[in-house]
N, C-alpha and C positions, 0 to 999 in steps of 0.2 A: 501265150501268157506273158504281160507284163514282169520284169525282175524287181523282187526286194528293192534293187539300190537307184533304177527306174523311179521306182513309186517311193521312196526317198527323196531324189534329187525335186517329184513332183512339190514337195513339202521344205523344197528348202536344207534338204541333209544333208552332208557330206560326212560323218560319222560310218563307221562299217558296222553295217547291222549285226542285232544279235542276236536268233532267235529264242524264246524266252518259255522256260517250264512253265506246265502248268495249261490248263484252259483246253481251247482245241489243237492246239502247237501252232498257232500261226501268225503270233502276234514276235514283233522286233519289238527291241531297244534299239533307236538310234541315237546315242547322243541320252539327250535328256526326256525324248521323246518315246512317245511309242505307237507304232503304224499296225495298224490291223483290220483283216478284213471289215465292210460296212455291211453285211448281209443286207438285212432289207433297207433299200435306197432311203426309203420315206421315214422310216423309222430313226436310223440313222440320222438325218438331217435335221429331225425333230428334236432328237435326245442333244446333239451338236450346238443346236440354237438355245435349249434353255440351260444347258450348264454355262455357256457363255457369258450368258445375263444373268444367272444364279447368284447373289451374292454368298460371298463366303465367311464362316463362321469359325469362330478358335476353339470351339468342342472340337470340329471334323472338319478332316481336309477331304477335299475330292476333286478332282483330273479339270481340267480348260480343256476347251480343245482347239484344235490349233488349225489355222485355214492354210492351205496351199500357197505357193508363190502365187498362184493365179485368182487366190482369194477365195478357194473354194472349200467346201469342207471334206470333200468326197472327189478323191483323184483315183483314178484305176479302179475303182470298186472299192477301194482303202479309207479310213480313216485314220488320224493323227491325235497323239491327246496327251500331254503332260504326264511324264513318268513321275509318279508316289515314290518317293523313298520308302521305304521299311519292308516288313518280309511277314507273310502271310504263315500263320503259325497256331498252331494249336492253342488251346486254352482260352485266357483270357476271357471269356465271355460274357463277365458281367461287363467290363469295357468294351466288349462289341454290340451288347444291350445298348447301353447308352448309346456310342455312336450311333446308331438307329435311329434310336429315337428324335435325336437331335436333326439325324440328316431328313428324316420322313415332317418335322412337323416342318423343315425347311420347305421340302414340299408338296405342305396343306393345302394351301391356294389354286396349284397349276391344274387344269380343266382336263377331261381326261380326254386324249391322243384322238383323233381321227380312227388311228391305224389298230387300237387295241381290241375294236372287237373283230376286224376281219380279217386279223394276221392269222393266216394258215401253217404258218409251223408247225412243230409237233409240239414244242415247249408249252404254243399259245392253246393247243387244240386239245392238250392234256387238263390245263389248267381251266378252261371253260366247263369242258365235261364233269370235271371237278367241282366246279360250281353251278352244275346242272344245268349251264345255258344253251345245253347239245344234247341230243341225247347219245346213247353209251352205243355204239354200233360196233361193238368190240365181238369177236367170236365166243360163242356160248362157255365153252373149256376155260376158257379166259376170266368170263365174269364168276362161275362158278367157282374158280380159286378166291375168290375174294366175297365171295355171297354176304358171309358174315359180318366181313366189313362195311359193305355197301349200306346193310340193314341197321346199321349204326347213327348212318348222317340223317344229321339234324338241321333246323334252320337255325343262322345266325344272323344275329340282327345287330349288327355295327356298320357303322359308316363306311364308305369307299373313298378312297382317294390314290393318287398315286404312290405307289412304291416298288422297291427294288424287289425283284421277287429271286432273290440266286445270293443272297450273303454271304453265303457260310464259301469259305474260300476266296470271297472278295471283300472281304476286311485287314486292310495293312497294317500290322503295329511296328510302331518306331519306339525307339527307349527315350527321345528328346522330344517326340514329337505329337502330337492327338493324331488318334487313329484317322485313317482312309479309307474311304469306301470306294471302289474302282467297279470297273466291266460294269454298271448301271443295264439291270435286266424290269424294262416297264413293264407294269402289272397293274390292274384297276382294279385292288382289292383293298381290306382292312390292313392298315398296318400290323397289327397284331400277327397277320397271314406272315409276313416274314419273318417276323420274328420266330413262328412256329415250325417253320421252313427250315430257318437254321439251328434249333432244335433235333430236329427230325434226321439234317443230314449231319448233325455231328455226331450224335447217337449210331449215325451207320459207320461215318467213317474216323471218326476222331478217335484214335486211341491212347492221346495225352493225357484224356480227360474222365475222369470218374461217371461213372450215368448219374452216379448220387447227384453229384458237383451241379451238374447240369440239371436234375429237377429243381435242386434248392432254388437256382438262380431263374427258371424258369414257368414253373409251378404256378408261380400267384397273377400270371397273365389271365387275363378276361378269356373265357371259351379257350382255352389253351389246349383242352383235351379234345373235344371239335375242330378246332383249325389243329390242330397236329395230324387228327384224323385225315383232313383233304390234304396236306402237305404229304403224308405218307402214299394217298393214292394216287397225286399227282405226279409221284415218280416212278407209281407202278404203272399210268396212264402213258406217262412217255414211254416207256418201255413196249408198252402194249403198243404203238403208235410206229414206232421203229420198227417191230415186226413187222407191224399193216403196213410198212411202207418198203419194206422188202433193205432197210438201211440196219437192221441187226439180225442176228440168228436168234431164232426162240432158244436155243439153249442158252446164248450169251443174256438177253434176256429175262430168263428165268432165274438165272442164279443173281443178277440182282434186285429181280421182285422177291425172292427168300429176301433179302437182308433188310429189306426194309419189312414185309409180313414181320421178320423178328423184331424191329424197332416198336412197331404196334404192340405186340404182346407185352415187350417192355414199358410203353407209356402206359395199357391197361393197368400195371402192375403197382406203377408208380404214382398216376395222376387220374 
């Protein structure tokens, strides 16, 4: 295995890496930079090239990425990108609403990936079955903890285009600065879907923040209690998905499908 300071000097560092909280623990600071695995090559390369050519806007900042001495974007399995000032924090969320909005109609236009309906991850393969393009081949015990919610989904009929589908913990705020949206997670769904995404997982894990705080601000979204709905399943889906893939314990597992089952009872309650 390649070193941190290897796949640094690849990009031009001389800085001593730092590794950085948060995420899957495997991303450095070097310098002003930050190096971290590319998972999927294609993906990767894709997301690489159009932030590149993305122009940038004074609502929201978001990462460049940075090519190699050898001009590449993708050294060692690594990627490089422009370290955000600011610090990832509770609250805030009608200034993380915004930022959204502004970064998603930024991009309206871009055509959707090659790679978004074959990527076999667990993220991608949650989020499909989620949206019914799969069907559910999850074990019986499984889908009967969730009967009731299944029997809920409805169709929604909004637009698809690109967006970030993982917000909530990748929105930076600065005191001098417009928010950042970093870790870019592609998704070919309604914008609205992150939005209710990062709803859903602040209600699980935010405890800055009031549930109230958070309907008031989030409430008057189109289909908000439908796409809340699949953002809730999509991360009982992964869950579910980790077990089938022998990468979690069903006990570890379980105890975070409870806390999102309780975020649903909660949005029943509220919205």
């Amino acid at each position: 295995m390649v070193s941190i300071d290897v796949i640094g000097k690849a990009f031009g560092l001389s800085e001593k890496p730092v590794l950085l909280a948060g995420g899957q623990g495997t991303a450095y600071r070097v310098g002003s930079i930050v190096v971290k695995p590319a998972g999927n090559i294609e993906e990767a390369f894709w997301v690489a090239e159009l932030f590149h050519t993305m122009p940038t806007t004074p609502e929201v900042r978001f990462p460049k990425p940075v090519r190699s001495v050898s001009g590449n974007w993708i050294e060692h399995g690594f990627v490089a990108w422009i370290f955000m000032e600011g610090e990832e924090m509770g609250e805030h969320y009608l200034e993380k609403l915004q930022a959204s909005r502004v970064f998603h109609k930024a991009l309206k236009d871009i055509s959707e990936p090659a790679f978004a309906s074959l990527d076999d991850s667990i993220y991608a393969v949650a989020d499909r079955k989620v949206w019914q393009d799969t069907d559910l081949n999850y074990p019986e015990d499984f889908l009967a903890s969730i009967k009731s919610m299944l029997s809920l989904v409805e169709p929604v009929d909004l637009p698809k285009q690109l967006i970030h589908g993982d917000l909530c913990g990748n929105i930076v705020i600065h005191s001098k600065l417009p928010p950042a949206i970093i870790d870019f997670s592609p998704y070919w769904r309604p914008t609205a879907f992150a939005e209710a995404v990062m709803l859903v997982d602040a209600l699980a894990w935010d405890r800055s923040v009031k549930a109230g705080e958070l309907f008031e601000i989030f409430s008057s979204i189109l289909h908000i209690r439908q796409l809340s709905l699949r953002a809730v399943l999509r991360r009982i889906f992964i869950q579910f998905e980790h077990v089938s893939r022998g990468s979690r314990t069903r006990e570890k597992a379980l105890k975070e499908i409870e806390v999102y089952v309780k975020v649903w009872r909660e949005i029943m309650k509220n919205i």
